[in-house]
PyMOL Python script that loads the backbone (N, CA, C, O; Angstrom):
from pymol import cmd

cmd.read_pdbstr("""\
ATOM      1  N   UNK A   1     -15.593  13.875  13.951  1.00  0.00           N
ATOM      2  CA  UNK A   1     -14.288  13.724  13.343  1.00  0.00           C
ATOM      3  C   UNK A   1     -14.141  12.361  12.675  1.00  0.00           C
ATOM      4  O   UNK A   1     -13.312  12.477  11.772  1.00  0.00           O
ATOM      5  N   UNK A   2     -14.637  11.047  12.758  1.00  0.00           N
ATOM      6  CA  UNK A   2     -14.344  10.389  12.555  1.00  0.00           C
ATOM      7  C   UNK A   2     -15.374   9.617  11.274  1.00  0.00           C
ATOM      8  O   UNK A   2     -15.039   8.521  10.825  1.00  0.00           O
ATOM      9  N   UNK A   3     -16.758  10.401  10.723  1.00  0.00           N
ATOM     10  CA  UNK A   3     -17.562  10.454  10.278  1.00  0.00           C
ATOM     11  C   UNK A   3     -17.182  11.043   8.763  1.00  0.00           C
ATOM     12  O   UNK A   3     -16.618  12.086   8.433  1.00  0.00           O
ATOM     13  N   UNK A   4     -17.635  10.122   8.110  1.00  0.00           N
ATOM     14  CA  UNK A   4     -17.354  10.700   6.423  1.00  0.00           C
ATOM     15  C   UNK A   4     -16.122   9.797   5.878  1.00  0.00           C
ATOM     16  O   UNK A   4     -15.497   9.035   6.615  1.00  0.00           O
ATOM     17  N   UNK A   5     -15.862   9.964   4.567  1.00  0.00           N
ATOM     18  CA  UNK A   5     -14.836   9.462   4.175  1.00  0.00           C
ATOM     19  C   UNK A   5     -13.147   9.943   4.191  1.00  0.00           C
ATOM     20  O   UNK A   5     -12.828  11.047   3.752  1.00  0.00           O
ATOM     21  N   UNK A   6     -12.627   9.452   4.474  1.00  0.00           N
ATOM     22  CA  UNK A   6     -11.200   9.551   4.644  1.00  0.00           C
ATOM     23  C   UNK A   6     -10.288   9.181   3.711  1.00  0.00           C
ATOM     24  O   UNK A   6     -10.468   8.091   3.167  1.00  0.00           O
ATOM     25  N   UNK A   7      -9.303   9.870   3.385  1.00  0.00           N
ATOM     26  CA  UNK A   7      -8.117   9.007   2.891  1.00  0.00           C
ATOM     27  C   UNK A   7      -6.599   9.541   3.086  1.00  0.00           C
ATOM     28  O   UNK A   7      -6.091  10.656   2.966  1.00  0.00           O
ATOM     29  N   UNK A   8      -6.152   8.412   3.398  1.00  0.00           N
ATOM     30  CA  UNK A   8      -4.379   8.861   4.494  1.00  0.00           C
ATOM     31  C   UNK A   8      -3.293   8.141   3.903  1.00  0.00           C
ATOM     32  O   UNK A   8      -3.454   6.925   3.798  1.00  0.00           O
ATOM     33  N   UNK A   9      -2.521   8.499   3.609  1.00  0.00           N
ATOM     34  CA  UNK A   9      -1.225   8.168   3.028  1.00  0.00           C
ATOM     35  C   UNK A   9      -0.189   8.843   3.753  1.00  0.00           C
ATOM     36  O   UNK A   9      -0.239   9.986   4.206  1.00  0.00           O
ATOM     37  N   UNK A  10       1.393   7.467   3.863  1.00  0.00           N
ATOM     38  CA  UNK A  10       2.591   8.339   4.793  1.00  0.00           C
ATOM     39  C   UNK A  10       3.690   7.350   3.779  1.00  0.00           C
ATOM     40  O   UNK A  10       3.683   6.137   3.567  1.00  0.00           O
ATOM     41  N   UNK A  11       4.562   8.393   3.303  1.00  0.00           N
ATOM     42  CA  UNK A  11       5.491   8.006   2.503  1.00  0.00           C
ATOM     43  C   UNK A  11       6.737   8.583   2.939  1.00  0.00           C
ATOM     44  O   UNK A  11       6.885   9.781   3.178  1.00  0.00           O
ATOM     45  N   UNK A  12       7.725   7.607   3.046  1.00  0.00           N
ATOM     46  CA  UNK A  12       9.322   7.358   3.463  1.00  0.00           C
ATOM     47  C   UNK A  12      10.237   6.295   3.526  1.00  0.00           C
ATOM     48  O   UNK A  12       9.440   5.556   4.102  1.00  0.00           O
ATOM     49  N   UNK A  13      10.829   5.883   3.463  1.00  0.00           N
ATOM     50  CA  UNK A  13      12.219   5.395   3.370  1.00  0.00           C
ATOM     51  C   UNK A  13      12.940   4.775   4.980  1.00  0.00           C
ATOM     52  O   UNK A  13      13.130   5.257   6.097  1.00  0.00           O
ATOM     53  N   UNK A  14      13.126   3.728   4.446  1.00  0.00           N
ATOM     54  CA  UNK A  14      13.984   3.210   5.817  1.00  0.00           C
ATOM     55  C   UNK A  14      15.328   4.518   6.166  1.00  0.00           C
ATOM     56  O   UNK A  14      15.546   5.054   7.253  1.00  0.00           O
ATOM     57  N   UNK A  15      15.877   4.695   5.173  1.00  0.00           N
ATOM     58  CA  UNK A  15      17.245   5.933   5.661  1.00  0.00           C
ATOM     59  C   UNK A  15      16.448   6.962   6.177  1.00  0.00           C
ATOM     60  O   UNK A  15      16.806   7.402   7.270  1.00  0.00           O
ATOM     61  N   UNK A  16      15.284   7.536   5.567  1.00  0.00           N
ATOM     62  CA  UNK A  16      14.410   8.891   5.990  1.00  0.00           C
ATOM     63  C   UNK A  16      14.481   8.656   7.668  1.00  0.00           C
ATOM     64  O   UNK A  16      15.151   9.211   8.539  1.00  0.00           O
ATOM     65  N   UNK A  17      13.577   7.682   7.704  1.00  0.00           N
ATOM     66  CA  UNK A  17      13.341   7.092   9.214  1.00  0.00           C
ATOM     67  C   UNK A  17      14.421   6.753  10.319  1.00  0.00           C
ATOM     68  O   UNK A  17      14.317   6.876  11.540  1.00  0.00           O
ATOM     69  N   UNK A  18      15.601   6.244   9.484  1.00  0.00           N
ATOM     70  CA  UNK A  18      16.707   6.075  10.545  1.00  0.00           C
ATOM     71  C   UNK A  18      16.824   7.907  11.110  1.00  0.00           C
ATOM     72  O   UNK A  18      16.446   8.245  12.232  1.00  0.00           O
ATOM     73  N   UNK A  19      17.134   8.429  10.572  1.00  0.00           N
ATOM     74  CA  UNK A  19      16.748   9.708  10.926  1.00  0.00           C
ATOM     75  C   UNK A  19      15.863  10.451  11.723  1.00  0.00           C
ATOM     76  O   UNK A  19      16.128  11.527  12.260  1.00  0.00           O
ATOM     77  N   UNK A  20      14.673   9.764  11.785  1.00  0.00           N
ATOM     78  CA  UNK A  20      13.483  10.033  12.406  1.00  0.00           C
ATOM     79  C   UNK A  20      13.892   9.266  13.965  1.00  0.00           C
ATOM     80  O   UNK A  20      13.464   9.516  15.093  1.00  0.00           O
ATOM     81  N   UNK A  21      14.924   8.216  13.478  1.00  0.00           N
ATOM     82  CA  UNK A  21      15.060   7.607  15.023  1.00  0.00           C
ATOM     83  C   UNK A  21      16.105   8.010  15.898  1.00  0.00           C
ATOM     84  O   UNK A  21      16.462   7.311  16.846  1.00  0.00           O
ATOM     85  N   UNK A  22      16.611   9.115  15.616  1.00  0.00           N
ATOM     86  CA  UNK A  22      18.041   9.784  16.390  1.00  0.00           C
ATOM     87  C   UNK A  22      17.554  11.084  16.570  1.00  0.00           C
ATOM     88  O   UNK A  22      18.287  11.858  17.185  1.00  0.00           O
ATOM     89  N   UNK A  23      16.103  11.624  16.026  1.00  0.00           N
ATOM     90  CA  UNK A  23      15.821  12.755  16.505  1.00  0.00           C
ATOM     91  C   UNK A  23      15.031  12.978  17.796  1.00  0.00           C
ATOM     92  O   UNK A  23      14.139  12.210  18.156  1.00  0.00           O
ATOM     93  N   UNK A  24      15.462  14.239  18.581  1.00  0.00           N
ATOM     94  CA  UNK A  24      14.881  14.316  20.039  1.00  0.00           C
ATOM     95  C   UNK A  24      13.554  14.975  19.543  1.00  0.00           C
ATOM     96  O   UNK A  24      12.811  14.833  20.514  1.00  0.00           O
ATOM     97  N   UNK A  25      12.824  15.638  18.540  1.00  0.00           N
ATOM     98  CA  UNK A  25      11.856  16.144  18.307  1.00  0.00           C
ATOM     99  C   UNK A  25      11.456  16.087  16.662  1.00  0.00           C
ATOM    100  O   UNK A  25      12.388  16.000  15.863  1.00  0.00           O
ATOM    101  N   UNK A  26       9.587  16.154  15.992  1.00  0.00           N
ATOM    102  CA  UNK A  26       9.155  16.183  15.336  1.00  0.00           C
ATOM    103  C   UNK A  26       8.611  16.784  14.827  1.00  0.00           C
ATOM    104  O   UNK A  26       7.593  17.089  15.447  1.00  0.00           O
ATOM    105  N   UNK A  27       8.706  17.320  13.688  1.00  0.00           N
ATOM    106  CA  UNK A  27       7.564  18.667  12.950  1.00  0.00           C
ATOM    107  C   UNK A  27       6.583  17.914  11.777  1.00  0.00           C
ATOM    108  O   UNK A  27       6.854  16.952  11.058  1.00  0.00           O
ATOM    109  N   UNK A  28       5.629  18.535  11.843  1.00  0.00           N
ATOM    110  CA  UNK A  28       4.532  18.129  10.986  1.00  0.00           C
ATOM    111  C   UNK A  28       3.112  18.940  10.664  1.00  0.00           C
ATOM    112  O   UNK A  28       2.000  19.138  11.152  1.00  0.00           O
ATOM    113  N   UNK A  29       3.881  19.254   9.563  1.00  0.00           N
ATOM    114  CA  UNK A  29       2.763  20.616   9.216  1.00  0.00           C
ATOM    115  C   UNK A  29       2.027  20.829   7.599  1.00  0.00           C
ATOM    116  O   UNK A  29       2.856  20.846   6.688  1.00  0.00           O
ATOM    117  N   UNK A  30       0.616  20.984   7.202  1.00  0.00           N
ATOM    118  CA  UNK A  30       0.505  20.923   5.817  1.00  0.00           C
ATOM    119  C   UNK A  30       0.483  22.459   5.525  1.00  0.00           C
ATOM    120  O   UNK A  30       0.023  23.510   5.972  1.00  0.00           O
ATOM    121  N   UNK A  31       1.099  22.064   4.713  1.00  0.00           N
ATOM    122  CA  UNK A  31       1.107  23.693   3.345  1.00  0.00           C
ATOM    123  C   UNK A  31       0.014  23.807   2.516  1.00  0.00           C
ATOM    124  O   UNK A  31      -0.324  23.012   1.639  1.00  0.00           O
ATOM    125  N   UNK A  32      -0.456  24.710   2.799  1.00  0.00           N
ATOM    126  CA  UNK A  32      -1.361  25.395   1.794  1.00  0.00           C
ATOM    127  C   UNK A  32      -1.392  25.484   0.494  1.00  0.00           C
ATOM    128  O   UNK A  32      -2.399  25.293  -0.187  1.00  0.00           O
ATOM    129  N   UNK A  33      -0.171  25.813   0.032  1.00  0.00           N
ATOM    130  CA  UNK A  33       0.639  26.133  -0.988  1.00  0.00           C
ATOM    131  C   UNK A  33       0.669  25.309  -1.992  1.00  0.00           C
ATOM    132  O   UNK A  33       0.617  25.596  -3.188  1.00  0.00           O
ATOM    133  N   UNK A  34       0.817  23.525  -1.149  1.00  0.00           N
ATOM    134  CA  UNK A  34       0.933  22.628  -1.983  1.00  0.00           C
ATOM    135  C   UNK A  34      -0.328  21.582  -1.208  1.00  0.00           C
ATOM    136  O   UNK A  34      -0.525  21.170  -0.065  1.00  0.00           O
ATOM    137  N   UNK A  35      -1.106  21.424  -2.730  1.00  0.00           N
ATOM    138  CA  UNK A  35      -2.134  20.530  -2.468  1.00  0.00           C
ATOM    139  C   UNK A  35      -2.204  19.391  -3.849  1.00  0.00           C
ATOM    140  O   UNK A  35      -2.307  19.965  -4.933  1.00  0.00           O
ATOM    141  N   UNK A  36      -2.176  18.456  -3.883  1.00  0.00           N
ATOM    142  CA  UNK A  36      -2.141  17.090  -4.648  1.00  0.00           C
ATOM    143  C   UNK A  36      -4.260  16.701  -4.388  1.00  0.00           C
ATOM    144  O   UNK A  36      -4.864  16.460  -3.343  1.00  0.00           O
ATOM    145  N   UNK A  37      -4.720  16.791  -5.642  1.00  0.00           N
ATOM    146  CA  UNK A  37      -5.654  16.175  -6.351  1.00  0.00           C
ATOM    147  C   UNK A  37      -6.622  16.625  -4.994  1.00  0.00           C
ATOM    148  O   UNK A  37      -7.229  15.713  -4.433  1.00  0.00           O
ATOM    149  N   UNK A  38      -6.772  18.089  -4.445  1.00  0.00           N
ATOM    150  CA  UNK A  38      -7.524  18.544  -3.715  1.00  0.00           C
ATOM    151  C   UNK A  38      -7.098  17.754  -2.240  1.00  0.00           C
ATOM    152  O   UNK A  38      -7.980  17.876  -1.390  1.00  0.00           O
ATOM    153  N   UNK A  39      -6.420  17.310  -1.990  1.00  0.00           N
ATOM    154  CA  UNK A  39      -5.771  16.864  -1.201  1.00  0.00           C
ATOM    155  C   UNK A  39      -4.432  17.341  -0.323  1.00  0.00           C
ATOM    156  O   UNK A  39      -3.419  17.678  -0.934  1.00  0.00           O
ATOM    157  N   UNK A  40      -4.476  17.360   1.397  1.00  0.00           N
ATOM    158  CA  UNK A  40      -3.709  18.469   2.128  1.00  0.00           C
ATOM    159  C   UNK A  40      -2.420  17.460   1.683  1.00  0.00           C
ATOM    160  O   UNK A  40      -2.514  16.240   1.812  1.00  0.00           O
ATOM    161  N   UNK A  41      -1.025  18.213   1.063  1.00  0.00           N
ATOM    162  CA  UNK A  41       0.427  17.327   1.575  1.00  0.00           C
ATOM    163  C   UNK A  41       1.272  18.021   3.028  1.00  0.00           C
ATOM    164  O   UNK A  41       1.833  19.112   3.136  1.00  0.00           O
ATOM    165  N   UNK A  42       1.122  17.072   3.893  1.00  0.00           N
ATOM    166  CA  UNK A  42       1.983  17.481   4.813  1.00  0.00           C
ATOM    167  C   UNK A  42       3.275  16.994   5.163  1.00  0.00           C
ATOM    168  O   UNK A  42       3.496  15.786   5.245  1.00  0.00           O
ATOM    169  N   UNK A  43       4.154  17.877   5.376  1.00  0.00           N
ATOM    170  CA  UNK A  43       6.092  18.024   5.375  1.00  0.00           C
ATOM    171  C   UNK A  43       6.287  17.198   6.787  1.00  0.00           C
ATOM    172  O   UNK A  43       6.000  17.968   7.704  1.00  0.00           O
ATOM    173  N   UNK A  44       6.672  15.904   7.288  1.00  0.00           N
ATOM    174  CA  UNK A  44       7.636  15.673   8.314  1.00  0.00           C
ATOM    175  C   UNK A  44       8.527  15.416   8.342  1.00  0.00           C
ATOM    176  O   UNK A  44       8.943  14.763   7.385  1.00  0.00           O
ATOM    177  N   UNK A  45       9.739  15.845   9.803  1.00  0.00           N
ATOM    178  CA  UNK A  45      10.890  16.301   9.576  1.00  0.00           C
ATOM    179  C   UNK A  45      11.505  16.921  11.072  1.00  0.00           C
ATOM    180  O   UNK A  45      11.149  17.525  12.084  1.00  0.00           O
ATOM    181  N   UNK A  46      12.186  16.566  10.699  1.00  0.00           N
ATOM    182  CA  UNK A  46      12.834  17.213  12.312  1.00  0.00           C
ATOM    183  C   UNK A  46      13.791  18.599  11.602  1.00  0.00           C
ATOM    184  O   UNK A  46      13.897  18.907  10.415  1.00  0.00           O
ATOM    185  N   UNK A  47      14.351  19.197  12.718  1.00  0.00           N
ATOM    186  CA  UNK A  47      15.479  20.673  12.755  1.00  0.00           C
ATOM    187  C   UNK A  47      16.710  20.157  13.320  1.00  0.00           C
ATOM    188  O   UNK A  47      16.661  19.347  14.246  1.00  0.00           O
ATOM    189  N   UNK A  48      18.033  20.645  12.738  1.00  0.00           N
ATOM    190  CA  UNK A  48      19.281  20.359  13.270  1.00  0.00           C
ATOM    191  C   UNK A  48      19.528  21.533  14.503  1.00  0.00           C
ATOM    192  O   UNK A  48      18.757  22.468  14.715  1.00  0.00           O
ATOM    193  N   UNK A  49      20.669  21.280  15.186  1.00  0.00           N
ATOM    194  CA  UNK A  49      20.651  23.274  15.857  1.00  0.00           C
ATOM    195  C   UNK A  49      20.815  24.179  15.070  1.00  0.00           C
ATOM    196  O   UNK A  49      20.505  25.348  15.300  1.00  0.00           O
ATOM    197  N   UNK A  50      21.508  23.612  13.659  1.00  0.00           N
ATOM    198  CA  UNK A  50      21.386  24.701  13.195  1.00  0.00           C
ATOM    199  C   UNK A  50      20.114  25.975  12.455  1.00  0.00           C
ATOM    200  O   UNK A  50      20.282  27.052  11.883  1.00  0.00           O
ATOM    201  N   UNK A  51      19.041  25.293  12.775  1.00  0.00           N
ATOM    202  CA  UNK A  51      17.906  25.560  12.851  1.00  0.00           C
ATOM    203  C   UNK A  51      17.471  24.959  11.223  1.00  0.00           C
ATOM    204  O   UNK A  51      16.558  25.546  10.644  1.00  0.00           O
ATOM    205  N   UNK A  52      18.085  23.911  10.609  1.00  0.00           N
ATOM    206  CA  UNK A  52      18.009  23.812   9.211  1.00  0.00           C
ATOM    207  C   UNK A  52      17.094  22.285   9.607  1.00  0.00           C
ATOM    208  O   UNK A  52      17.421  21.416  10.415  1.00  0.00           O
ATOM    209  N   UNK A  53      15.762  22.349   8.649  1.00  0.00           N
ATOM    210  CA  UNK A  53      15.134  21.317   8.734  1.00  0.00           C
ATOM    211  C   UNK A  53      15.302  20.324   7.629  1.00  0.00           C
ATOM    212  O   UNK A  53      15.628  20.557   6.465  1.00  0.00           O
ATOM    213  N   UNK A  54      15.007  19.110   8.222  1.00  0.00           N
ATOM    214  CA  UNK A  54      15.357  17.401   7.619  1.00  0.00           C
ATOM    215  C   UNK A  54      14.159  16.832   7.298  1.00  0.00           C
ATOM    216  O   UNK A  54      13.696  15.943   8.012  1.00  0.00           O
ATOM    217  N   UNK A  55      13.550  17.249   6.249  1.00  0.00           N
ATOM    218  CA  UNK A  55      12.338  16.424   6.158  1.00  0.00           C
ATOM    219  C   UNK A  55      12.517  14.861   6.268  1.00  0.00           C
ATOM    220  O   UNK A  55      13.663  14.484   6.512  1.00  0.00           O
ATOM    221  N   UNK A  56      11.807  14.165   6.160  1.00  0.00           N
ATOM    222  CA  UNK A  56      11.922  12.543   6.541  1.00  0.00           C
ATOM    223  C   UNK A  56      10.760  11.702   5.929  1.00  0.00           C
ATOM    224  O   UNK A  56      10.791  10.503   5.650  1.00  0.00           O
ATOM    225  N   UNK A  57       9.816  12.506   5.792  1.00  0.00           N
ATOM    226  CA  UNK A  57       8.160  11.918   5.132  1.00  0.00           C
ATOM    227  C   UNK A  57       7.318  12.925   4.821  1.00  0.00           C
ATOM    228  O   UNK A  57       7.349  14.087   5.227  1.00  0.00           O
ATOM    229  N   UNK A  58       6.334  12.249   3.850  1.00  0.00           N
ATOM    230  CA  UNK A  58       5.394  13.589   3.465  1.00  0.00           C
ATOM    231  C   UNK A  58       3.767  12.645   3.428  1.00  0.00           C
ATOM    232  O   UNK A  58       3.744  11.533   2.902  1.00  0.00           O
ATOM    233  N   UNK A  59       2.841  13.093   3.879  1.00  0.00           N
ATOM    234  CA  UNK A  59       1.882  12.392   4.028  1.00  0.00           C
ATOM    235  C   UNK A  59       0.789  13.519   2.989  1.00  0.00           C
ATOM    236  O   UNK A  59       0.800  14.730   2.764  1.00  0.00           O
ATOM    237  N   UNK A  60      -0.163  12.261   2.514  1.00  0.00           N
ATOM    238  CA  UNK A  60      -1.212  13.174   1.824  1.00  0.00           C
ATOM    239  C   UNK A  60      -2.696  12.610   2.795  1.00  0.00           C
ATOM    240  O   UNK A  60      -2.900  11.534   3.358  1.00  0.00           O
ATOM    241  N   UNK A  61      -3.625  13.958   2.671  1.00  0.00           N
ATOM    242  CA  UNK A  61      -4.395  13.604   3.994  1.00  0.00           C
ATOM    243  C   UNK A  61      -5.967  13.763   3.525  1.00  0.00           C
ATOM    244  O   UNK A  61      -6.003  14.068   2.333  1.00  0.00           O
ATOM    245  N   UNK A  62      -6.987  13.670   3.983  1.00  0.00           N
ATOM    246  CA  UNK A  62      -8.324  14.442   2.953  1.00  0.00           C
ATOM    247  C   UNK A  62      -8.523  15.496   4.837  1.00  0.00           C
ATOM    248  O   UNK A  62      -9.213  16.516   4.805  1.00  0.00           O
ATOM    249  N   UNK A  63      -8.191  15.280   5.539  1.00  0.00           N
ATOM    250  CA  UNK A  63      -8.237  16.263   6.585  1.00  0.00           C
ATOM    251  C   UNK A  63      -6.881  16.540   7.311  1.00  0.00           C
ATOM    252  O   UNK A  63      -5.907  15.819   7.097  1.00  0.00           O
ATOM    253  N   UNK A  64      -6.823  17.854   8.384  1.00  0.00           N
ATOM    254  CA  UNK A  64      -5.760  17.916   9.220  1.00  0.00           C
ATOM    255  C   UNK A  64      -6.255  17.755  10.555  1.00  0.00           C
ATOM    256  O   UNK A  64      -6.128  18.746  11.274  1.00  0.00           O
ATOM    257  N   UNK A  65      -6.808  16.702  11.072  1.00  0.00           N
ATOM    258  CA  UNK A  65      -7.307  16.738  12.345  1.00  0.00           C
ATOM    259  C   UNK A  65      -6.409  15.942  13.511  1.00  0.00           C
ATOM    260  O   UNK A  65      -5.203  15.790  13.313  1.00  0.00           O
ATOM    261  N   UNK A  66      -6.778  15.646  14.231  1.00  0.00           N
ATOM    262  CA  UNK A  66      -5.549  14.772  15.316  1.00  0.00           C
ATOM    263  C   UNK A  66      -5.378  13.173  14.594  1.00  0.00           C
ATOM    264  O   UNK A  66      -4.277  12.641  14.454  1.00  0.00           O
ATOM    265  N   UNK A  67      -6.425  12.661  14.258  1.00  0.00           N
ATOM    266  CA  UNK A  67      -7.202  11.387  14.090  1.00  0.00           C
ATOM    267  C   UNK A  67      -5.389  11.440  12.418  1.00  0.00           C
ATOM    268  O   UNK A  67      -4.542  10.549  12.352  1.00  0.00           O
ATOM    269  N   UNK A  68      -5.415  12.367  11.716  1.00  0.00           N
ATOM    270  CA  UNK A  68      -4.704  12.395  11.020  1.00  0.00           C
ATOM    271  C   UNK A  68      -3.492  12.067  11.208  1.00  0.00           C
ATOM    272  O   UNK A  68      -2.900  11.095  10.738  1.00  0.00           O
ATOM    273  N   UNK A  69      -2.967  13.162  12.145  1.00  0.00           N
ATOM    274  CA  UNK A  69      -1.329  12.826  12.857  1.00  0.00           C
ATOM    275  C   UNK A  69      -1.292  12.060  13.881  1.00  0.00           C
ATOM    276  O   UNK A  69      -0.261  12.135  14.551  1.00  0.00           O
ATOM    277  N   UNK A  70      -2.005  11.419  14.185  1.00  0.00           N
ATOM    278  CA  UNK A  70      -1.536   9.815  14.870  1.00  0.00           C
ATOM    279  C   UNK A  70      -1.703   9.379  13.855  1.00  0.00           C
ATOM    280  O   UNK A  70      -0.953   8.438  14.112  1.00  0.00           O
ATOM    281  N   UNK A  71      -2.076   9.129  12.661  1.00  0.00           N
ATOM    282  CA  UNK A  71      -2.017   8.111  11.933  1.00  0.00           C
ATOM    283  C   UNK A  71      -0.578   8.023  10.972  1.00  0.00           C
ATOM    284  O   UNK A  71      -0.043   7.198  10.231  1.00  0.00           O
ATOM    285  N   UNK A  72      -0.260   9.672  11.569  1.00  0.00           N
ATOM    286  CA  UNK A  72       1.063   9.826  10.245  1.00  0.00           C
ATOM    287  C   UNK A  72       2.136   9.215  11.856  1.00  0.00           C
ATOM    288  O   UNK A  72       3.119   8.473  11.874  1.00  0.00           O
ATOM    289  N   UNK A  73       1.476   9.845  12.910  1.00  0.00           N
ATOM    290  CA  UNK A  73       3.264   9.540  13.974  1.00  0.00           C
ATOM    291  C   UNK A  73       3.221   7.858  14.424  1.00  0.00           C
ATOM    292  O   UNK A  73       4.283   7.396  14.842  1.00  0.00           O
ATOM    293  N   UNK A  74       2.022   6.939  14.347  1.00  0.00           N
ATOM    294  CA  UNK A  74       1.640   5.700  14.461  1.00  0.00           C
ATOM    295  C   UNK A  74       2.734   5.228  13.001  1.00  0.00           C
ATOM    296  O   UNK A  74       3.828   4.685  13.152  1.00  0.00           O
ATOM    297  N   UNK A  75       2.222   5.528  11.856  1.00  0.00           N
ATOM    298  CA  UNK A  75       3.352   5.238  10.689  1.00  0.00           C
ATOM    299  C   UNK A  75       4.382   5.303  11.101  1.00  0.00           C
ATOM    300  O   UNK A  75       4.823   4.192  11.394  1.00  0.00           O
ATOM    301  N   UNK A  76       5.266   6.381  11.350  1.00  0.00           N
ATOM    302  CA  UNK A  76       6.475   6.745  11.935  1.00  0.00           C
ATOM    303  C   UNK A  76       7.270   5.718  12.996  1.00  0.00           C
ATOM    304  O   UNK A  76       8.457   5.397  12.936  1.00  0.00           O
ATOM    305  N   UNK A  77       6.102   5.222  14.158  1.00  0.00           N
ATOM    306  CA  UNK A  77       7.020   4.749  15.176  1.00  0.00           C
ATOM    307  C   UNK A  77       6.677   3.296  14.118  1.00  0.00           C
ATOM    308  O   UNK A  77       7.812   3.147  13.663  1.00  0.00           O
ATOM    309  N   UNK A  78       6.045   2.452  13.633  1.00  0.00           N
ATOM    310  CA  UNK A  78       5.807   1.182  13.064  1.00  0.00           C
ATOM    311  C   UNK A  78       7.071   0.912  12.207  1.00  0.00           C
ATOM    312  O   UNK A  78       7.645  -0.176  12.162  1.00  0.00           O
ATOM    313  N   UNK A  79       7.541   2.344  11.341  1.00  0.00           N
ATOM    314  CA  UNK A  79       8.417   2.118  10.014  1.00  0.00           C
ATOM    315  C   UNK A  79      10.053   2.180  11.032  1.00  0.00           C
ATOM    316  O   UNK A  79      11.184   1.968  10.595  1.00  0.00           O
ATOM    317  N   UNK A  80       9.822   2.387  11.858  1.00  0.00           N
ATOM    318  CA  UNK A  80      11.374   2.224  12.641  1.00  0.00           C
ATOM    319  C   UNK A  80      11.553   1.160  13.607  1.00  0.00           C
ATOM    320  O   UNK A  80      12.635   1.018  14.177  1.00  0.00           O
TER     321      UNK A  80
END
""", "prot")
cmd.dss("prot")
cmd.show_as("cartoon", "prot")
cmd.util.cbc("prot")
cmd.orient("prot")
């Protein structure tokens, strides 16, 4: 996993993040659907009750492995 080249990007906003810091839970998932220069974009974001989701950041990744989302939820807790 940690072998080969990489490249990781996490993009958001101090307001995105204040957001990120009043939520009890986190979603983080890449779409298929949408890929940037062969590259995975993945949606984070929390859900209200009303089951309506708040995105907050979008990261571009060259993999989806764990090594990935600590690097996007490591971003996350640093930017708050």
């Amino acid at each position: 996993e940690d072998s080969g080249n990489k490249f990781r990007v996490f993009i958001s906003s101090v307001c995105l993040l204040n957001i990120a810091s009043i939520s009890s839970h986190i979603n983080a998932d890449a779409t298929y659907k949408l890929v940037w220069q062969g590259f995975l974009v993945l949606i984070v974001g929390t859900t209200d009750l009303n089951k309506k989701f708040h995105p907050f950041g979008l990261a571009i990744c060259s993999n989806e492995k764990t090594k990935d989302f600590e690097f996007i939820f490591n971003g996350i807790q640093i930017g708050m």
